[in-house]
C-alpha positions in Angstrom: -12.9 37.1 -0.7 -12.6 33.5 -1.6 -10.1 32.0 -3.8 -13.3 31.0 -6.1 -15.0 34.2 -6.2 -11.6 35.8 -7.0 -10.6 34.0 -9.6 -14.3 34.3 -11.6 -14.1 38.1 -11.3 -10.1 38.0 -12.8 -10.5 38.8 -16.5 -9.7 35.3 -18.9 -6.5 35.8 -21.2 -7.4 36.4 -24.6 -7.6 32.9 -26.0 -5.5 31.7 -28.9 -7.4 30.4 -31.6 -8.6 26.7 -31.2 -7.4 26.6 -28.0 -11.3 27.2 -26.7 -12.3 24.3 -26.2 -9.1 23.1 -24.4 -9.2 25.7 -21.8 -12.9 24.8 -20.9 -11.1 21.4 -19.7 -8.0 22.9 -17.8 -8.6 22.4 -13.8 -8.8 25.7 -12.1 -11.3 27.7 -10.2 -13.0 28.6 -13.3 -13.5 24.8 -13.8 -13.9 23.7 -10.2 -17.7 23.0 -10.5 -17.2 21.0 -13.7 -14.4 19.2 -12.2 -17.0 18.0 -9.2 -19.3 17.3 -11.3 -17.1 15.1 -13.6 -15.4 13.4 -11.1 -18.7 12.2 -9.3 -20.0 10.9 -12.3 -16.9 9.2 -12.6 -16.6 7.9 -9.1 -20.7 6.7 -8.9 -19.8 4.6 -12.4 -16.9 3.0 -10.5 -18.9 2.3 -7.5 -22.0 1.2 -9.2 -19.7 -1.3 -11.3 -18.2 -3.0 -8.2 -21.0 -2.8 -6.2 -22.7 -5.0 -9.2 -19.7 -7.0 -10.1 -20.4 -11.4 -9.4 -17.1 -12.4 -10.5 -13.7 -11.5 -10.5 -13.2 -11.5 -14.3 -15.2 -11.7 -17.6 -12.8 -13.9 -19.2 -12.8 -12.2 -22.4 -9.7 -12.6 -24.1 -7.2 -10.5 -26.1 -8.7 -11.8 -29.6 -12.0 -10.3 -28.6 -11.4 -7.5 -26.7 -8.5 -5.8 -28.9 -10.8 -4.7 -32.1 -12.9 -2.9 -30.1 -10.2 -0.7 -28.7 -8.2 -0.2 -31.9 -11.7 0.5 -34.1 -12.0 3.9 -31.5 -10.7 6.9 -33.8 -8.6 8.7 -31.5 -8.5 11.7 -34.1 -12.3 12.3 -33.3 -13.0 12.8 -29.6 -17.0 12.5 -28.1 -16.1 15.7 -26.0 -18.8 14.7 -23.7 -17.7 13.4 -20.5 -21.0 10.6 -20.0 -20.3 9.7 -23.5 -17.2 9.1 -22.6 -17.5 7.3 -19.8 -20.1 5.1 -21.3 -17.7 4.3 -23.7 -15.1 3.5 -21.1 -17.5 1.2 -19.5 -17.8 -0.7 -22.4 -13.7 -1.1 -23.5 -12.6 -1.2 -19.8 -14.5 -1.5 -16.9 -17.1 -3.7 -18.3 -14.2 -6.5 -18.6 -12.0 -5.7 -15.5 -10.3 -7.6 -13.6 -11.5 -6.5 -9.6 -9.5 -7.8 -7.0 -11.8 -6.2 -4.3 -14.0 -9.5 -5.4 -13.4 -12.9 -2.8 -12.7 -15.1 -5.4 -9.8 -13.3 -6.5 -6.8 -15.7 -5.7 -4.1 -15.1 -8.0 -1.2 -12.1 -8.3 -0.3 -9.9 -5.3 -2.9 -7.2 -5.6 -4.7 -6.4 -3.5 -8.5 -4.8 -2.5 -7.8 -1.2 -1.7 -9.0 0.7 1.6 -11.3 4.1 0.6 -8.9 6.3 3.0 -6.0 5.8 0.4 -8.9 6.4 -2.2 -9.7 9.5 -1.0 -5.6 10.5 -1.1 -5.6 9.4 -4.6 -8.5 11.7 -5.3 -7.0 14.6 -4.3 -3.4 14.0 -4.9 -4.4 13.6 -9.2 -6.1 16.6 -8.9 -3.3 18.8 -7.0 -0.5 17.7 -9.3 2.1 18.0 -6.8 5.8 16.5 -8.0 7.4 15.2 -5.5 11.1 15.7 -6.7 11.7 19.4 -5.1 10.5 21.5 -2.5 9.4 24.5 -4.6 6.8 22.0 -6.1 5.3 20.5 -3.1 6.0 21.6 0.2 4.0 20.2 2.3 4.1 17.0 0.4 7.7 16.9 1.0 7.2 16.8 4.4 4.2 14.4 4.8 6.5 12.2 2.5 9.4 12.4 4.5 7.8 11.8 7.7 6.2 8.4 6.6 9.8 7.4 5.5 10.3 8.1 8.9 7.6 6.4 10.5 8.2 3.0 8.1 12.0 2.9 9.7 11.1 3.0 13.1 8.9 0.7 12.7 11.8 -1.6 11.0 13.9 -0.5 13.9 16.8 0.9 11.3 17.8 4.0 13.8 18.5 7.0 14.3 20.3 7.7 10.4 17.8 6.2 8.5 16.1 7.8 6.0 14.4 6.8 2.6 12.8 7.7 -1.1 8.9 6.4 -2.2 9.2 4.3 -5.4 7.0 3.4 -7.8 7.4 -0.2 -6.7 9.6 -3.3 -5.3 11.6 -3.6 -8.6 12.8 0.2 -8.2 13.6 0.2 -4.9 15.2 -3.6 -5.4 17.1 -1.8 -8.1 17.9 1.9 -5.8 19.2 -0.8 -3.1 21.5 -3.2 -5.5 22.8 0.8 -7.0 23.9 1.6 -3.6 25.0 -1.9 -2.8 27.2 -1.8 -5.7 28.5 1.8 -5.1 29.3 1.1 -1.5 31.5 -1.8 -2.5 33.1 0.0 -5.0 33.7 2.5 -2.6 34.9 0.4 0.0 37.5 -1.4 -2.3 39.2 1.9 -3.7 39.6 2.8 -0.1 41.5 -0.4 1.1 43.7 -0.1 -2.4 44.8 3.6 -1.4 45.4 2.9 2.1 47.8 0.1 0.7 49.3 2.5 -1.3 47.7 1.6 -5.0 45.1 2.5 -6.6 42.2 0.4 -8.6 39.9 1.6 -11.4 35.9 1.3 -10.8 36.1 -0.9 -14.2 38.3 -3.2 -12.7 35.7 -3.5 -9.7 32.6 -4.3 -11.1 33.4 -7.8 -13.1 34.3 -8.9 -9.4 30.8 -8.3 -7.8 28.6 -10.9 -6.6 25.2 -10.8 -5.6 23.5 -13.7 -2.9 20.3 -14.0 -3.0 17.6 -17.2 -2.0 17.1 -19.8 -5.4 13.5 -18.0 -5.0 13.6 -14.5 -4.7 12.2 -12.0 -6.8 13.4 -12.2 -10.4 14.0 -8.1 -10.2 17.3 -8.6 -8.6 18.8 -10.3 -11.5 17.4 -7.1 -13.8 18.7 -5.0 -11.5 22.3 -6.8 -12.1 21.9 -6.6 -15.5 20.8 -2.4 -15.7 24.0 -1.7 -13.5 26.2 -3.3 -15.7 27.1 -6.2 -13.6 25.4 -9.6 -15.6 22.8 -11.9 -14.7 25.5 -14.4 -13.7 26.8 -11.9 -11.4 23.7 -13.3 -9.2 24.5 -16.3 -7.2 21.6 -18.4 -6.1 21.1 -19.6 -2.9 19.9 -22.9 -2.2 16.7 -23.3 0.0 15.4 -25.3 2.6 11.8 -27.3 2.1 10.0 -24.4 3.5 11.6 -22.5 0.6 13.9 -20.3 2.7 17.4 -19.1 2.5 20.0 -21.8 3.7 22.1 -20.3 5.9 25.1 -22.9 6.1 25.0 -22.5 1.8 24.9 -18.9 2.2 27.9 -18.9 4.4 29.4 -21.5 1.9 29.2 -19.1 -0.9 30.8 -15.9 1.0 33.7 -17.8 2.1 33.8 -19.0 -1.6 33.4 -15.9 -3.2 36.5 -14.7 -0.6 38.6 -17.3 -1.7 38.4 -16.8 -5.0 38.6 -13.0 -4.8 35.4 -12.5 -5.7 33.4 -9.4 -4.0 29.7 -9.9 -2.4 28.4 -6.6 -2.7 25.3 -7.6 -1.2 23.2 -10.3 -0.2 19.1 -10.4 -0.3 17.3 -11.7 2.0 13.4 -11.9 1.8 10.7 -11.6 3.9 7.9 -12.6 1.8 8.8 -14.8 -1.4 6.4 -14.1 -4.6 5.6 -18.1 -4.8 5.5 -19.2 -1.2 5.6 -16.4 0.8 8.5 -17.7 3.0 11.0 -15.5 5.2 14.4 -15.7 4.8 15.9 -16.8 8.4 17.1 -12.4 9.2 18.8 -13.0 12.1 21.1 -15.5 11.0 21.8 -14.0 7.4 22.1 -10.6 9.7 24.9 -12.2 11.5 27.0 -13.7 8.5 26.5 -10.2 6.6 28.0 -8.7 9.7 30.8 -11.3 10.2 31.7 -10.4 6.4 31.0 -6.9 6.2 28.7 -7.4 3.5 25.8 -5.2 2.8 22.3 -6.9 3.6 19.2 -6.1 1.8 15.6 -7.4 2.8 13.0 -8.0 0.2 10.2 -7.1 2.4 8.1 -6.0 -0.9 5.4 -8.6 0.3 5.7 -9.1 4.0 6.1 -5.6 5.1 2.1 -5.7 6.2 3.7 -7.9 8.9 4.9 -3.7 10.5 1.7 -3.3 11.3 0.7 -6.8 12.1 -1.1 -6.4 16.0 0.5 -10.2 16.4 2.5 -11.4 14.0 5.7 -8.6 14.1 8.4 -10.8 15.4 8.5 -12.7 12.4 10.0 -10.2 10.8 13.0 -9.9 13.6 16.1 -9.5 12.4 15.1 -7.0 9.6 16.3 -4.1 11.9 19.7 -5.0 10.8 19.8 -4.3 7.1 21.2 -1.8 5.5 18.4 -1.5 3.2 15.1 -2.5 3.4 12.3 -2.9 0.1 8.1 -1.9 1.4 5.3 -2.1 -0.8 2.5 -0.6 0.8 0.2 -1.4 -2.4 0.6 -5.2 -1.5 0.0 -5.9 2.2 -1.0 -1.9 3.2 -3.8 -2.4 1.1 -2.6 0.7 -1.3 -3.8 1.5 -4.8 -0.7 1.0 -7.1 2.0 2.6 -6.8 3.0 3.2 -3.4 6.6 1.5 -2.3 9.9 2.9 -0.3 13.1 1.8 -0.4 14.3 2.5 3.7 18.4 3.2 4.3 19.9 2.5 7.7 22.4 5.4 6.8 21.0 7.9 4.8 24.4 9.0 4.1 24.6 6.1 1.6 21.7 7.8 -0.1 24.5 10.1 -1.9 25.0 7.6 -4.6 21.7 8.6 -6.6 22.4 12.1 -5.9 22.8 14.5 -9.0 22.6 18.3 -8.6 21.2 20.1 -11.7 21.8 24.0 -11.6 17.8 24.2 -12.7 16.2 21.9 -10.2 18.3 21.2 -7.3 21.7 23.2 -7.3 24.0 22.5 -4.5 23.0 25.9 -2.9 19.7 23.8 -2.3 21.3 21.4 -0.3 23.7 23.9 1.8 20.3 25.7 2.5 18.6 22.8 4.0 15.9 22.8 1.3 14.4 19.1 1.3 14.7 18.3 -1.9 13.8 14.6 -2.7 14.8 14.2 -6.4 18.3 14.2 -4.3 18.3 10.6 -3.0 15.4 9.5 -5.5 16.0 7.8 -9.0 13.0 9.4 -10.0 12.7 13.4 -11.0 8.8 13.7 -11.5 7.1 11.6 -9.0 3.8 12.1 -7.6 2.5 12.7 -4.5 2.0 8.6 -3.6 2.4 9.3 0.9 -0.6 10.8 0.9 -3.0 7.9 0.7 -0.6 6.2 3.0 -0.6 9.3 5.1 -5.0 9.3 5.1 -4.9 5.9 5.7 -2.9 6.0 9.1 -4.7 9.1 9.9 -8.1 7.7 9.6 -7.9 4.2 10.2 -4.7 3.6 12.3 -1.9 1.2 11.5 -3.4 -1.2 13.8 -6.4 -1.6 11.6 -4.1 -2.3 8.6 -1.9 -4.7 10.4 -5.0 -6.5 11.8 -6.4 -6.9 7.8 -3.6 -8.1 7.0 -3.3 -10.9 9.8 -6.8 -12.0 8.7 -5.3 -13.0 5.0 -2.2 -15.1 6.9 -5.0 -16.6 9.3 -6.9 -17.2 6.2 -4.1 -19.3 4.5 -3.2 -21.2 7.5 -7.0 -22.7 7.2 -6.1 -23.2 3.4 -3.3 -24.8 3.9 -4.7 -27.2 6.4 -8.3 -27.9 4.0 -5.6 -28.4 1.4 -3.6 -30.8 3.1 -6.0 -33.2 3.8 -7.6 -33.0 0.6 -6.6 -36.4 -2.0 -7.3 -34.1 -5.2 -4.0 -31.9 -4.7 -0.3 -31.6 -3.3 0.7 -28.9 -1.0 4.3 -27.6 -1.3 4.7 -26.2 2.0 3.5 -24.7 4.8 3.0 -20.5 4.4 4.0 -18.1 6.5 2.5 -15.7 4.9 -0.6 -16.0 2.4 0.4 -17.2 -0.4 -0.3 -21.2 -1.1 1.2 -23.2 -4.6 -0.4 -26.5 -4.5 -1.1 -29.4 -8.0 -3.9 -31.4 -8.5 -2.9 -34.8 -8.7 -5.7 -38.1 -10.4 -7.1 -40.4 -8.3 -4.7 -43.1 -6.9 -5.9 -45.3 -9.6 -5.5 -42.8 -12.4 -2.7 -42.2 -14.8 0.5 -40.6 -13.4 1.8 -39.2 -16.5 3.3 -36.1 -15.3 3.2 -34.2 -18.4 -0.2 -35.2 -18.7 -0.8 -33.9 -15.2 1.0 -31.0 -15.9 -1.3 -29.4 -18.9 -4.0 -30.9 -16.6 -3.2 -27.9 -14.0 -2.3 -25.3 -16.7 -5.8 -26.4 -18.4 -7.8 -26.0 -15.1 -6.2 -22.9 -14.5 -6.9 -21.1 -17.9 -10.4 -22.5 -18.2 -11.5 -21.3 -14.6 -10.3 -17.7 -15.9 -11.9 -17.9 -18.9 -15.1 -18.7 -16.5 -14.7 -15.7 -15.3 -15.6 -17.6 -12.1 -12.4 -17.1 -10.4 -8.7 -16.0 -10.7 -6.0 -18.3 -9.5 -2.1 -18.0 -10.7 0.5 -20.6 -11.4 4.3 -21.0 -10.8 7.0 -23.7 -11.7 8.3 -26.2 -9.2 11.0 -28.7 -9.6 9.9 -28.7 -13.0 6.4 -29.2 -12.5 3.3 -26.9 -13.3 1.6 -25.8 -9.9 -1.2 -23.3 -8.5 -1.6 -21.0 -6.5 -3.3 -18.7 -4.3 -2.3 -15.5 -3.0 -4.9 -14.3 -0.4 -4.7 -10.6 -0.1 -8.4 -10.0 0.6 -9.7 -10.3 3.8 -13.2 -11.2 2.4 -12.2 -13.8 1.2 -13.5 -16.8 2.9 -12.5 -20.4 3.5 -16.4 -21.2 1.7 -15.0 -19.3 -1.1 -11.6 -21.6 -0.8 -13.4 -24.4 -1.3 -15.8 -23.6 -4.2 -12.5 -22.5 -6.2 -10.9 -26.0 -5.3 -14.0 -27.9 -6.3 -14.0 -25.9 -9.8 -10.2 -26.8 -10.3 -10.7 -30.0 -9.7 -13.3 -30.5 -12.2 -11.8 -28.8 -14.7 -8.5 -31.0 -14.5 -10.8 -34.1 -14.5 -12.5 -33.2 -17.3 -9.5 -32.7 -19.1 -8.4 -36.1 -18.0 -10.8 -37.7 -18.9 -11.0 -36.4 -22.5 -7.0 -36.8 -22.8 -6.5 -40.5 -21.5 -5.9 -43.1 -23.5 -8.5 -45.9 -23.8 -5.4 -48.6 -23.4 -3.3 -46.9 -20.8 -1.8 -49.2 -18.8 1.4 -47.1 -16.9 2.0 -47.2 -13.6 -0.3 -45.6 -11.1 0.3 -42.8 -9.5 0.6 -43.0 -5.6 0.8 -40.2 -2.7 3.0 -41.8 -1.3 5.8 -41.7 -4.0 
């Protein structure tokens, strides 16, 4: 007899009163026709939406969109589901912003493949909780062996081991925990072996963190949750490709020696939010060794480059960390959330671990039982792997990696249509796919460069509120930039260009309107 058939012959419990209409809506094989039926309405309303969609955005904007929402009486439901989801086509998906669409050039999302679709599917509808074994089995398993899948692939060896996250700022923040521990650790070690002994509070005011003038801003909140300070963050000047400088990195540890200060870690990255540059590994591998200093690698961004069919090696030197950051929702094409945080020793792991008589007691662990709420920051977590795990199974890391080249191919031709192009500045040079770039007037234009400056922001905000396309923007050297971050292999160089064109003539028109008649400054040259 089938598990369906069963369950419609068991008799209902007697229902509590007003509860009747709840239980119609609980999942279960009572409800499992109702559930498809739901759920395909649901999915052909997403699918006929994108299919449709001509732009990336609506440009609505807070002041019209919020009254709509906050007029919806909450206290009255429409109990049917197509009301509902007409309803939610009107307050959400009408105004959207789809980053499946070309012309989407702004944050790092990214268009997501249907094989991790079909994972999220049926992972929402399982419920599985990834934090002990009793409440996912094979979950556990699936989890654990993309962990170990993601650290051969870094090359981190045979003790490696790792947690999924719910993103690069958690596992940025499970790594700097570690970090911190192991140095603490380390110090109490030395000051009993010299016959002393030194409190943990003593410790902590003497931490350092090194990290490139341009890395992800989550390092410094991670500082500041573990009780260390922002200024416990040193930054580290960069080169004009915007990476790491290896001779002021190996100025800072030698000054941070000298003056009894203790690096508990230096971050390297392999994939910078703004410019998508990579930290030189091997070198910043070498002085963390010469030191003893824990490395971490940022690879939140440039982890696709794992899977990349030709493009691997420039992630060499990341087999030497000691912990590595992966978001597979950027350059694995993954719906949010879906990010690990990879250990070279998993003993080091330890330092998040907490056993709680009612979830994980310690007779768990001398059992064997793989429980993952023991090296994860997390408790409930859901079951994220599996739309990795579909993905690889159905189309292959290969095919990933190669979608992911297309993007860095793509932003090589960017760069190059950028560079010869008199309307804009370049910064530098990607590596990746990411491109921050200014318009600048005509060489016989004004040169005002706070003029020029709301000139970008302008063109920027105005081509969102178009709705024609999405571009972000960033600070550099003081100066108001933008930029593209090409995650979509769709996107083409036609597209490239069209966006440039609009920019253009939106920080023109502004220009023009904002001028005045008797300017007479000097005039701004390319050259200078």
């Amino acid at each position: 007899m089938s598990f369906l058939a069963q369950t419609a012959e068991d008799p209902s419990p007697e229902p509590i009163p007003g509860a009747a209409d709840g239980r119609a809506h609980l999942f279960n094989g009572r409800t499992a026709e109702r559930y498809r039926r739901s759920v395909t309405d649901a999915v052909g309303l997403v699918a006929s939406t994108v299919a449709r969609a001509q732009r990336p955005f609506t440009g609505i904007t807070p002041a019209e969109l919020a009254p709509e929402i906050s007029g919806i009486d909450l206290e009255r439901p429409l109990g049917d589901p197509d009301a509902a989801l007409e309803e939610l086509e009107s307050v959400y998906l009408k105004d959207a912003v789809y980053f499946h669409h070309p012309r989407y050039l702004a944050h790092l999302n990214c268009p997501v493949v249907i094989p991790a679709l079909l994972g999220e599917a049926v992972l929402s509808a399982v419920n599985s909780s990834l934090d002990t074994w009793d409440q996912s089995a094979g979950g556990t398993l699936i989890e654990r062996r993309l962990i170990d899948w993601t650290a051969e692939r870094i090359g981190l060896g045979e003790a490696a081991d790792g947690i999924f996250t719910s993103g690069g700022t958690q596992s940025n923040l499970q790594a700097m925990l570690l970090a911190r521990d192991e140095a603490c650790t380390l110090v109490e070690k030395e000051a009993i072996a010299a016959d002393g002994t030194i409190a943990k509070s003593a410790i902590l005011p003497r931490l350092r963190i090194l990290t490139s003038q341009v890395s992800h801003f989550s390092i410094q909140k991670a500082a500041a949750i573990l009780g260390l300070g922002y200024e416990a963050v040193i930054p580290v000047p960069c080169d004009q490709e915007r990476r790491m400088r290896t001779v002021s990195l190996a100025h800072e540890l030698d000054r941070c020696r000298r003056e009894g200060l203790i690096v508990m870690a230096v971050v390297a990255t392999a994939g910078t939010t703004d410019f998508g540059s990579i930290d030189p590994l091997p070198e910043i591998a070498e002085l963390c060794a010469r030191h003893g200093t824990w490395l971490h690698v940022d690879a939140a961004y440039g982890c696709g480059l794992l899977a990349s069919p030709t493009r691997r090696h420039l992630l060499d030197g990341i087999e030497r960390a000691d912990s590595v950051t992966v978001d597979y929702h950027k350059s694995f094409f993954q719906p949010v959330s879906s990010s690990a945080l990879l250990v070279r020793d998993r003993a080091t792991l330890s330092h998040a671990t907490y056993h709680a008589d009612y979830l994980n007691p310690e007779r768990s662990a001398r059992k064997l039982i793989p429980n993952q709420v023991d090296k994860s920051l997390q408790t409930t977590r859901r079951f994220d792997a599996l739309k990795l795990w579909l993905t690889l199974r159905i189309m292959g890391a290969d095919a990933v990696g190669a979608l992911f080249d297309e993007v860095v191919e793509r932003a090589a031709e960017a760069w190059a249509l950028l560079d010869t192009d008199p309307r804009y500045e370049v910064v530098t040079e990607p590596q990746l796919s990411t491109l921050v770039f200014r318009y600048v007037p005509p060489s016989d234009g004004p040169c005002d460069p706070d003029l020029v400056d709301r000139a970008n922001l302008h063109a920027r905000e105005a081509l969102a509120a178009s709705g024609a396309a999405v571009v972000a923007g960033t600070v550099v050297d003081g100066r108001h930039h933008l930029k593209f971050t090409l995650l979509n292999p769709e996107t083409s160089l036609s597209d490239i260009r069209h966006v440039l064109d609009l920019l253009a003539e939106h920080a023109g028109q502004y220009l023009a309107l904002h001028i005045e008649p008797e300017f007479s400054g000097p005039r701004h040259s390319r050259a200078s």
